[in-house]
C-alpha positions in Angstrom: -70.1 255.5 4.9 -66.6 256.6 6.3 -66.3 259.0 8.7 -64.2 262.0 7.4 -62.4 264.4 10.8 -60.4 267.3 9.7 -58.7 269.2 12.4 -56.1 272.0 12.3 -53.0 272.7 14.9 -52.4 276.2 14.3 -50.2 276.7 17.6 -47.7 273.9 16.0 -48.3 274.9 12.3 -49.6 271.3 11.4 -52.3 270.1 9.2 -53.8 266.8 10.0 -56.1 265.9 6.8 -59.0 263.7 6.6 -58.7 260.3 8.1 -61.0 257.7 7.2 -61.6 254.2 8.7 -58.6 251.5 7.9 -58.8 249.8 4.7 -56.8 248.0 2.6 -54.6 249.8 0.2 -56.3 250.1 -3.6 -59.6 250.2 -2.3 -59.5 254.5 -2.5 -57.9 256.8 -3.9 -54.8 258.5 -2.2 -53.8 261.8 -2.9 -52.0 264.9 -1.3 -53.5 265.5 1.9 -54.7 263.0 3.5 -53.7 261.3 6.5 -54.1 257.2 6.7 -53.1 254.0 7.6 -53.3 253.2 3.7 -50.8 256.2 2.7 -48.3 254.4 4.8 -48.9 251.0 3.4 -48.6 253.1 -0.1 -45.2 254.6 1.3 -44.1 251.2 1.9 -44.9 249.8 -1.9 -43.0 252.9 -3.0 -39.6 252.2 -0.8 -39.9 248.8 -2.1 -39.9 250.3 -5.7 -37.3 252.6 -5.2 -39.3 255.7 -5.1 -39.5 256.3 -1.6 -36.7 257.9 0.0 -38.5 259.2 3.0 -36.7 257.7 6.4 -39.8 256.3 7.8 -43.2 255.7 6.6 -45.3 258.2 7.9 -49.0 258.0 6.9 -49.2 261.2 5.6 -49.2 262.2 2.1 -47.2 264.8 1.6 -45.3 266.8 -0.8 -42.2 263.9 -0.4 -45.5 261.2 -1.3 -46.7 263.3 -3.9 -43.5 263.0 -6.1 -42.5 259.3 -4.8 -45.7 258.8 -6.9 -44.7 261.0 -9.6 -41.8 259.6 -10.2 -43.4 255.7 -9.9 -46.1 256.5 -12.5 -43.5 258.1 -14.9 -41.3 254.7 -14.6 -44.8 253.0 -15.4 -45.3 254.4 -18.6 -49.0 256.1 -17.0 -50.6 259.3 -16.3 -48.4 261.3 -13.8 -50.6 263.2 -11.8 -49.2 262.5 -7.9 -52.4 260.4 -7.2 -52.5 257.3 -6.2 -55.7 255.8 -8.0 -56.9 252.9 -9.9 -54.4 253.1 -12.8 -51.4 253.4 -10.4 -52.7 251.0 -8.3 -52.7 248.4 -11.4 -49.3 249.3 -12.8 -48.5 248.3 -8.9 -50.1 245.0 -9.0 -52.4 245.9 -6.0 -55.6 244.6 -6.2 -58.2 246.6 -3.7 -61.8 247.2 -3.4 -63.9 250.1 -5.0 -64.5 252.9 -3.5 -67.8 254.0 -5.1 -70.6 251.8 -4.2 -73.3 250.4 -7.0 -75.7 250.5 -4.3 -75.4 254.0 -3.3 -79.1 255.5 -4.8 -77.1 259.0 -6.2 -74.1 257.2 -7.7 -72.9 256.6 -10.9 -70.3 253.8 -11.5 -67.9 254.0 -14.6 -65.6 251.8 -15.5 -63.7 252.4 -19.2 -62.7 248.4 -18.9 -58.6 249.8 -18.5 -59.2 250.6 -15.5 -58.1 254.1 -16.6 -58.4 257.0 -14.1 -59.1 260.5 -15.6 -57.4 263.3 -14.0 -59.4 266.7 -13.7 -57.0 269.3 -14.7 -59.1 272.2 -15.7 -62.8 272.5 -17.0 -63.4 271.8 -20.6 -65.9 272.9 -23.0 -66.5 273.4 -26.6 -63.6 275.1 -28.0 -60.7 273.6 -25.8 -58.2 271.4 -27.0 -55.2 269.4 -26.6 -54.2 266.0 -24.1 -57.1 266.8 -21.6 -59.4 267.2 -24.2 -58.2 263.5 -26.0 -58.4 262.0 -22.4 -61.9 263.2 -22.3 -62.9 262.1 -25.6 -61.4 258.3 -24.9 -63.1 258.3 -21.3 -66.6 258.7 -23.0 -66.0 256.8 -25.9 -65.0 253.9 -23.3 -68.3 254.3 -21.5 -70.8 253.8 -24.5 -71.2 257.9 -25.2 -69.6 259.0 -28.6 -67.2 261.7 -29.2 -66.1 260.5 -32.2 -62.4 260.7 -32.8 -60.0 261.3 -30.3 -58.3 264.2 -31.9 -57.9 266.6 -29.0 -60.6 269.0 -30.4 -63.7 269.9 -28.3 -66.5 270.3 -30.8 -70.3 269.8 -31.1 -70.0 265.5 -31.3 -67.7 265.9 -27.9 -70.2 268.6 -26.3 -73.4 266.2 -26.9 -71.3 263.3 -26.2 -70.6 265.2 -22.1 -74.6 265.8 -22.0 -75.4 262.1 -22.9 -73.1 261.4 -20.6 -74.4 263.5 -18.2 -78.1 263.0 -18.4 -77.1 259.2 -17.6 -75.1 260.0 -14.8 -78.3 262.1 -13.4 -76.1 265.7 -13.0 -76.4 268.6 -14.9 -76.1 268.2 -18.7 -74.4 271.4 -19.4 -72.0 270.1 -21.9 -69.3 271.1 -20.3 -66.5 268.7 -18.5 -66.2 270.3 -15.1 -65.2 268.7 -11.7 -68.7 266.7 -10.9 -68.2 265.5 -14.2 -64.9 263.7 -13.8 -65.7 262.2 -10.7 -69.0 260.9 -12.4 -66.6 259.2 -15.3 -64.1 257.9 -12.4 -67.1 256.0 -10.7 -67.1 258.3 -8.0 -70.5 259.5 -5.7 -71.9 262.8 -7.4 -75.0 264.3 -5.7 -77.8 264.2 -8.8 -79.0 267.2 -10.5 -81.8 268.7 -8.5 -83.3 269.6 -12.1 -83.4 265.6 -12.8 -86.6 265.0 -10.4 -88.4 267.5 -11.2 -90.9 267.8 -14.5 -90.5 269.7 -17.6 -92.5 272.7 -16.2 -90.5 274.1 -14.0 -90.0 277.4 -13.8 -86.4 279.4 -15.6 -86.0 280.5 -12.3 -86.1 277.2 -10.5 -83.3 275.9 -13.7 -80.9 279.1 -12.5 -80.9 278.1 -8.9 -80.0 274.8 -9.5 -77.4 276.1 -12.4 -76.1 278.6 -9.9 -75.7 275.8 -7.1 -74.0 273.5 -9.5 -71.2 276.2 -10.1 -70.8 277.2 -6.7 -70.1 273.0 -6.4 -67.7 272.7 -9.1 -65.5 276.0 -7.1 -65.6 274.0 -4.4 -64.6 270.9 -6.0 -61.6 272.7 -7.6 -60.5 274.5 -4.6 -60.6 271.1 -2.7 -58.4 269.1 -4.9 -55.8 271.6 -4.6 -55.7 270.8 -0.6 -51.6 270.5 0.0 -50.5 273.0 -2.7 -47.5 275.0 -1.4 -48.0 278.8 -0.7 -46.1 280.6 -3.6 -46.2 284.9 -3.3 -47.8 286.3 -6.0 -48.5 282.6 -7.1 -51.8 281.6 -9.1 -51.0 277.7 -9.7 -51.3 274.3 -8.5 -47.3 274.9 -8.3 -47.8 277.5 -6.0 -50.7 280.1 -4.7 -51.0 283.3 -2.2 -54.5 283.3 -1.2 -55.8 285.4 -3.7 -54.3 283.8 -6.2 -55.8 280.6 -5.1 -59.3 282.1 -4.8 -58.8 283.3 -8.1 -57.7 280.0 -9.7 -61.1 278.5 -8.1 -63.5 280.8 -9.6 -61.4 280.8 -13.2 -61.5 277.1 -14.0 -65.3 277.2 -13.6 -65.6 280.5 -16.1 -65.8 283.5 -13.4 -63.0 286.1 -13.2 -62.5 287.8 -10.1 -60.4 291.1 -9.3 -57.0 290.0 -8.7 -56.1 291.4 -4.9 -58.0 290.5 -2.0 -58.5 294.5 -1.4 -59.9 294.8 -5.0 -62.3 291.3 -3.9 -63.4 293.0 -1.3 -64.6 296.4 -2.8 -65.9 294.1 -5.5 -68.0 291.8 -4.1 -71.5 292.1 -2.5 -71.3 292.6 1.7 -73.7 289.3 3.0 -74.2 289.3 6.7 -73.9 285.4 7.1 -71.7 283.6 4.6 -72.9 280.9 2.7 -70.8 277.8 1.0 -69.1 279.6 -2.1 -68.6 283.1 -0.5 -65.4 284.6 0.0 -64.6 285.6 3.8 -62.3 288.1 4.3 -59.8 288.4 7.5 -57.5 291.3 8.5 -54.2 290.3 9.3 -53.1 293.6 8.5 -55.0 297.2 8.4 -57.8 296.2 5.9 -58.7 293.2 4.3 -55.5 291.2 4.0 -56.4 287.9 3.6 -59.6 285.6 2.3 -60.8 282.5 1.3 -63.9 280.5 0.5 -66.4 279.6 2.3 -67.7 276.0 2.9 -70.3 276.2 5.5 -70.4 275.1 9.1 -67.9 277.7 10.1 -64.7 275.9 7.4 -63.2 278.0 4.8 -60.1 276.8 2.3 -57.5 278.9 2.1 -53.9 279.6 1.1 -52.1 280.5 4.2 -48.6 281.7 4.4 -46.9 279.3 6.3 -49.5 276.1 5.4 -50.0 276.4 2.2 -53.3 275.3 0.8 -55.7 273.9 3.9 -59.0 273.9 5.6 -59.3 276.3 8.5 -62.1 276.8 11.3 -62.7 280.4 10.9 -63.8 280.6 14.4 -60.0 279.7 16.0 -58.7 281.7 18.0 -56.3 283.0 15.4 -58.9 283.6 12.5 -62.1 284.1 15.0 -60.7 287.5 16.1 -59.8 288.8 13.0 -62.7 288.0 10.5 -63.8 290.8 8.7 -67.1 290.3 7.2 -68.0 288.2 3.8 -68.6 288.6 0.5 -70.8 287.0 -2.4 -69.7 287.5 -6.1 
């Protein structure tokens, strides 16, 4: 299994993002953030395509990367999402290894025989509609569970077709198309649904725990892949966030709504004593609580910092140690 180091530089204001052990390029996905001897290789295959206009070849993916793919997918006729997957990798003609493992025991492989690569852009459930919603509906229909026509439209036949889907993939068959989903139908590792091992008896209390911890994943899941977003005042999107906008674009695509200021969080939510994954910790950079983020265990919270933009921070630094404030659980 590769070995995944993040660190953060705060005295020079630099992010260095996961590295993993050197691969070829097209056996993993590449996307904003990360920092690897593959992104450069990537880099390269972009220069050489005209999309590149970085002076060197840096290894990192970064905003410049982001669009160099953008602009290389739209030229290709595919999805233009800024990540460099299995669909980009094909329009490239690079042929690399998998990067979900059949053999893993809590893995699901899932291939749609295109080689397709869904992008998660927002949790869906019965009711939505539009592009994600056909995407979705071609995705299962490629992998043997039927939503019936592709016509955008998120009813029942698309709802049972996610559970089916779901049940098979061993997570929890909600019905709705949330983060674990998605990386389930891209072949990525999902941890199984506790709720799948254990017998029909168990108690509606044992179901809600395992509910509750599935939404506190799918947060994190959503805050994660927007690692690299630029910080934006007032901003609430992946073109932009301040950190409680960000916070409050986690929580929203998973169905919670949370006050809008980190002030109006903080009066809000329930005072813990020791933050677990999903909290929101608070911080005062200025008289009260000025800034937050969330939580995800072992002393790492994801935020949207002024001058970094969207990362993962050590809340015990010797910037943020200083100036925690306390945590908060909504």
């Amino acid at each position: 299994m590769k070995k995944v180091v993040l660190s953060v530089a705060l005295a020079g204001g630099v992010f260095l993002a996961p590295q993993a052990a050197d691969a070829a390029l097209g056996d993993q996905t590449l996307r904003q953030g990360m920092n690897h001897g593959d992104v450069k290789e990537l880099q390269e295959k972009l220069r050489s395509e005209g999309h590149f206009s970085f002076h060197t070849a840096t290894g990192y993916f970064g905003s410049i990367t982001r669009q160099a793919v953008r602009d290389f997918q739209r030229d290709a006729g595919i999805a233009v999402d800024g990540i460099a997957g299995p669909q980009t990798f094909s329009a490239m003609n690079v042929s690399g290894g998998n990067n979900s493992s059949s053999s893993n025991s809590g893995s699901t492989s899932v291939s749609s025989g295109s080689g397709d690569w869904i992008s998660f852009n927002g949790t869906l459930r019965q009711g939505s509609r539009g592009a994600g919603v056909r995407s979705l509906q071609d995705a299962l229909n490629s992998v043997g569970h039927s939503a019936g026509s592709a016509d955008g439209v998120f009813g029942p036949q698309t709802a049972q077709a996610v559970r089916s889907f779901q049940r098979s993939a061993g997570i929890t068959a909600d019905g709705i198309a949330g983060p674990q989903t998605y990386r389930a139908l891209n072949g990525e590792t999902v941890v199984k649904s506790a709720s799948t091992s254990r017998s029909s008896n168990s108690t509606s209390n044992t179901g809600t725990s395992t509910s509750a911890n599935s939404s506190v994943q799918n947060i994190i899941s959503t805050a994660r892949s927007q690692v690299g977003a630029r910080y934006v005042w007032g901003g609430t999107s992946p073109s932009g966030f301040d950190c409680s906008g960000f916070i409050n674009y986690a929580f929203s695509q998973n169905g919670k709504s949370l006050p809008r200021t980190v002030a109006q969080m903080w009066s809000a939510s329930t005072r813990v004593s020791s933050p677990q994954v999903g909290d929101i910790v608070f911080f005062e950079t200025r008289t009260g609580p000025s800034h937050a983020g969330i939580y995800l265990g072992n002393g790492q919270f994801i935020h949207s910092g002024s001058s970094t933009g969207v990362v993962v921070a050590d809340m015990n630094n010797t910037y943020w140690g200083p100036r925690y404030l306390g945590a908060g659980r909504f």
